[in-house]
Structure formats: C-alpha cells, structure tokens
N, CA, C and O atoms as a DFTB+ gen file, in Angstrom:
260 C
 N C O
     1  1       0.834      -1.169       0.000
     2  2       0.000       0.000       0.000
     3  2       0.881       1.234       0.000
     4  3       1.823       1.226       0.792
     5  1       0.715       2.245      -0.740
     6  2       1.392       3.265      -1.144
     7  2       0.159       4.654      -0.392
     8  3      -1.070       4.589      -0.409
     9  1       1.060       5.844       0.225
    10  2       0.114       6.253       0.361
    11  2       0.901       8.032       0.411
    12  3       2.040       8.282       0.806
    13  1       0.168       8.754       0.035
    14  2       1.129      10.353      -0.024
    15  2       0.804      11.320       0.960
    16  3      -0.229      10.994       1.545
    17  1       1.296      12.398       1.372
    18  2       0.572      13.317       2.371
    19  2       1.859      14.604       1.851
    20  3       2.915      14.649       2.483
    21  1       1.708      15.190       1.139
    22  2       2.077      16.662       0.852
    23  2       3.775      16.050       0.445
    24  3       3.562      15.227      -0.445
    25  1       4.639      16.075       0.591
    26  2       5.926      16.153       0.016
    27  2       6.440      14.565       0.529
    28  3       7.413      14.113      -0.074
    29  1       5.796      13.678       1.660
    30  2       6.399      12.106       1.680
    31  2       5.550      11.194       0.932
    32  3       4.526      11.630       0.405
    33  1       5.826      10.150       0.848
    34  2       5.495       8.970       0.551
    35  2       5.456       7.942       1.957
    36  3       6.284       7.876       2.865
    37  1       4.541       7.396       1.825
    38  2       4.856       6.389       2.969
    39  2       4.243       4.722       2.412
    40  3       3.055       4.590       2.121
    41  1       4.823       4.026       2.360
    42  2       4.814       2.346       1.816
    43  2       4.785       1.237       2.978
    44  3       5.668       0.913       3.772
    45  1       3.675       0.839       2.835
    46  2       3.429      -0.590       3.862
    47  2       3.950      -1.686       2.797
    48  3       3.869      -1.971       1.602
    49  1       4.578      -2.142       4.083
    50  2       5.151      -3.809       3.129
    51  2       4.682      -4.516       4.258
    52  3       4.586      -4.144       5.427
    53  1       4.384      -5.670       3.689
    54  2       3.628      -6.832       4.025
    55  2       4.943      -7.858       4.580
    56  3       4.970      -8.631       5.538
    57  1       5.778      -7.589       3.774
    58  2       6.794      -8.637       4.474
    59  2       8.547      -8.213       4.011
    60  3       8.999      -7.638       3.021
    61  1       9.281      -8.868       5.371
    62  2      10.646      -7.674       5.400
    63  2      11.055      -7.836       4.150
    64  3      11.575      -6.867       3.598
    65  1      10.884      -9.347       3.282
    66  2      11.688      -9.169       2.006
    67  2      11.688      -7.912       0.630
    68  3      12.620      -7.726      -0.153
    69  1      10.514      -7.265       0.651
    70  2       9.887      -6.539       0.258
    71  2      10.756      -4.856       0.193
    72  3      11.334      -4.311      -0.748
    73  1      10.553      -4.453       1.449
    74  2      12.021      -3.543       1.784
    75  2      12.781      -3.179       1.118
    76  3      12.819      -1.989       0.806
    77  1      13.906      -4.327       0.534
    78  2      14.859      -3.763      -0.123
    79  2      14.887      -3.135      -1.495
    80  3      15.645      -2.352      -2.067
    81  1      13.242      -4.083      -1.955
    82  2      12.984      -3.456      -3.596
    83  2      12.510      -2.169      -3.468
    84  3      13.005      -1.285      -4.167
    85  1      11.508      -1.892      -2.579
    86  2      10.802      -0.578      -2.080
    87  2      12.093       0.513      -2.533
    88  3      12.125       1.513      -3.251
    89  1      13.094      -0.208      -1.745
    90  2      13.777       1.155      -1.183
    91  2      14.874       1.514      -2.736
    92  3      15.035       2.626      -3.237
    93  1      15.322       0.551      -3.087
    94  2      16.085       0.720      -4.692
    95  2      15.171       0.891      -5.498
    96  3      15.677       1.319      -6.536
    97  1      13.405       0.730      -5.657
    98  2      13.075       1.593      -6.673
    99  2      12.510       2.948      -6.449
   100  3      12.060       3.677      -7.333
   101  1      12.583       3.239      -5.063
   102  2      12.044       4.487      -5.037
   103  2      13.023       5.689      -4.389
   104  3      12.855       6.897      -4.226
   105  1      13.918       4.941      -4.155
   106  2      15.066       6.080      -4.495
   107  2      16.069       6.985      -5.073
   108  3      16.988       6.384      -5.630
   109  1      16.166       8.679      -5.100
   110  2      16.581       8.973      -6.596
   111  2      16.752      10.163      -5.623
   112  3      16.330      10.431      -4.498
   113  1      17.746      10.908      -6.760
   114  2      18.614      12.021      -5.882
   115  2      17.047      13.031      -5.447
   116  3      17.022      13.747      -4.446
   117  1      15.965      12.906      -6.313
   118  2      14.873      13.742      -5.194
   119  2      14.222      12.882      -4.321
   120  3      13.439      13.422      -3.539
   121  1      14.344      11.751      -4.263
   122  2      13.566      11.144      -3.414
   123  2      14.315      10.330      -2.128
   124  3      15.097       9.426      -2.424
   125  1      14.161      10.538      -1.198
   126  2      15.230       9.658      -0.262
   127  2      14.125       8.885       1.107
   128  3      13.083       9.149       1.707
   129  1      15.191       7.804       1.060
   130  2      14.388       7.197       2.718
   131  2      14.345       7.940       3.762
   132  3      15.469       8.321       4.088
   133  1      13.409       8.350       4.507
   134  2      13.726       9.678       5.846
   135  2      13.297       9.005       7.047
   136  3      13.542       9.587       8.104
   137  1      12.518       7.541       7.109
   138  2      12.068       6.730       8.353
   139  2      11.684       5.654       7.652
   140  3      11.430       5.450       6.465
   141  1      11.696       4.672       9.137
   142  2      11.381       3.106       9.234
   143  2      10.662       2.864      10.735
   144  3      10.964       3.379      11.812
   145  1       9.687       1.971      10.443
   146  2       8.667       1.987      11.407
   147  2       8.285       0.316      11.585
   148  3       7.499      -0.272      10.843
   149  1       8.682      -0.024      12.207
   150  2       7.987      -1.875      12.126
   151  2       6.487      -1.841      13.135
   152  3       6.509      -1.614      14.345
   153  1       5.524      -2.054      12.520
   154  2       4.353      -2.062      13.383
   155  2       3.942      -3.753      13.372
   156  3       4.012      -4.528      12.418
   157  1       3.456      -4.044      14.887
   158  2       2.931      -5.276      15.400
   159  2       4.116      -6.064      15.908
   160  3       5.159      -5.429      15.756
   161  1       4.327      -7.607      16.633
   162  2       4.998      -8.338      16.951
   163  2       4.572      -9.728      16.153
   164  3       5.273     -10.694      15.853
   165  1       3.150      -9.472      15.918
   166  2       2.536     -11.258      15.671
   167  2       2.575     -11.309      13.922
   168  3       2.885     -10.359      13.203
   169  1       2.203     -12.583      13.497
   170  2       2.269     -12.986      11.963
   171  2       2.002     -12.033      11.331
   172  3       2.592     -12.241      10.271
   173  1       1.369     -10.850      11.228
   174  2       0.665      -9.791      10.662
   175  2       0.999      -8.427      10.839
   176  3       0.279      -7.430      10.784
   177  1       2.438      -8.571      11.103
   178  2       3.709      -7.286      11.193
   179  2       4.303      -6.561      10.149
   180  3       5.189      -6.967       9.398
   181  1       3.571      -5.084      10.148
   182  2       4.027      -5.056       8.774
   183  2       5.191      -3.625       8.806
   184  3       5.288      -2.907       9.801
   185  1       5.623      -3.510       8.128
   186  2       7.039      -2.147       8.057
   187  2       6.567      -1.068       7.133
   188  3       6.204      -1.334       5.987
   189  1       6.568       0.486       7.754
   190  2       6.430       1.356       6.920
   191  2       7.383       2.209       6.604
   192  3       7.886       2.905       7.485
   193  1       7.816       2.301       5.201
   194  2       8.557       3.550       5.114
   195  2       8.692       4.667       4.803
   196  3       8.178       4.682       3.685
   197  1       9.031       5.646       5.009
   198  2       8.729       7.068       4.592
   199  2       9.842       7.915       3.490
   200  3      10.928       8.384       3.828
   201  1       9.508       7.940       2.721
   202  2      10.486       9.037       1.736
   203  2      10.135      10.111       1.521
   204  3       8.930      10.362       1.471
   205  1      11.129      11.114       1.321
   206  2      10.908      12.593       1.878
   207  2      11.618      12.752      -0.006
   208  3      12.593      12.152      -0.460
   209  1      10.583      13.891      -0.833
   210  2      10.778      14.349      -2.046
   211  2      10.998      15.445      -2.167
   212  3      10.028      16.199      -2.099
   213  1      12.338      16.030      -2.397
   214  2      12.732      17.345      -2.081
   215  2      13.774      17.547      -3.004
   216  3      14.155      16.611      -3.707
   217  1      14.467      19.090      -3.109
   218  2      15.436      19.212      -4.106
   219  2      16.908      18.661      -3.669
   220  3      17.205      18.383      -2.507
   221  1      17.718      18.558      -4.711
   222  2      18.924      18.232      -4.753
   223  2      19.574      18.630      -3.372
   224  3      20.238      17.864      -2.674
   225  1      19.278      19.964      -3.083
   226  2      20.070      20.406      -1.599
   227  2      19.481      20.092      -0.467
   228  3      19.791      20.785       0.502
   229  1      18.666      19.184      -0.301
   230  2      17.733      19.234       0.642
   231  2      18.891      18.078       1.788
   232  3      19.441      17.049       1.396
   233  1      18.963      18.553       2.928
   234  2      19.762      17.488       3.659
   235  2      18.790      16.661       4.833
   236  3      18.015      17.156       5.652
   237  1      19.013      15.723       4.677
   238  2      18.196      14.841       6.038
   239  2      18.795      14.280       6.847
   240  3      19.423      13.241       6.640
   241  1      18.691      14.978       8.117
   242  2      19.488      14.742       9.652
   243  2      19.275      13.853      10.328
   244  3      18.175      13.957      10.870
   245  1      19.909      12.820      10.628
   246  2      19.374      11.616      11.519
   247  2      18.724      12.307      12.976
   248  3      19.133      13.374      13.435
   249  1      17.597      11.449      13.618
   250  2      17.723      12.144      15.116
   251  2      18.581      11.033      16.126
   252  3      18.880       9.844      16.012
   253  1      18.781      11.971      17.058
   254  2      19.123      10.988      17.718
   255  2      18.807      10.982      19.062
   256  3      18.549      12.097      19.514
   257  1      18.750      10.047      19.841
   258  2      18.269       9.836      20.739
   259  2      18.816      10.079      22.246
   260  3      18.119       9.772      23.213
C-alpha cells in the first residue's frame, strides 16, 4: 500500500523481504528514505517507510536519541 501526504510517501510492506525493492526503486537524488517503522509483533507485522521528495540540496538529519 502506497500512500502520499504533501511532500512524503509512505509504503506498507507486508513482508521484510519486500524492503529492499521498495527502497532501490524508489530512491533517486529527489527522493530519499527519511524513516522506518515496524508495526505489530505477531504474523501480521508489517514495516512502513517514509520518503521525503525534495530538491537536490535538501539534507536529512538523523535524530538521535
């Protein structure tokens, strides 16, 4: 499930293998990974990710904790 809200993207994957294609086809010097989210513990755990679509100069700061 693909879903937009003003300048991210955010992608439910159904399963971790999934992930790595997500993330090599939807990344491109405007588009970058900006979060990872694993929701649930049981069979029906699914991972969301967020990409942030912005210009060439745009920098994204890890947080930290």
């Amino acid at each position: 499930m693909v879903r937009t809200r003003g300048n991210e993207i955010h992608v439910i994957c159904n399963r971790e293998e999934q992930m790595d294609g997500v993330v090599s086809r939807l990344t491109t010097p405007n588009c970058k990974l900006a979060g990872y989210e694993e929701w649930d513990d049981d069979e029906d755990r699914k991972w969301i990710l967020t990409f942030i679509v912005a210009d060439d100069d745009y920098v994204i700061e890890p947080e930290l904790n």
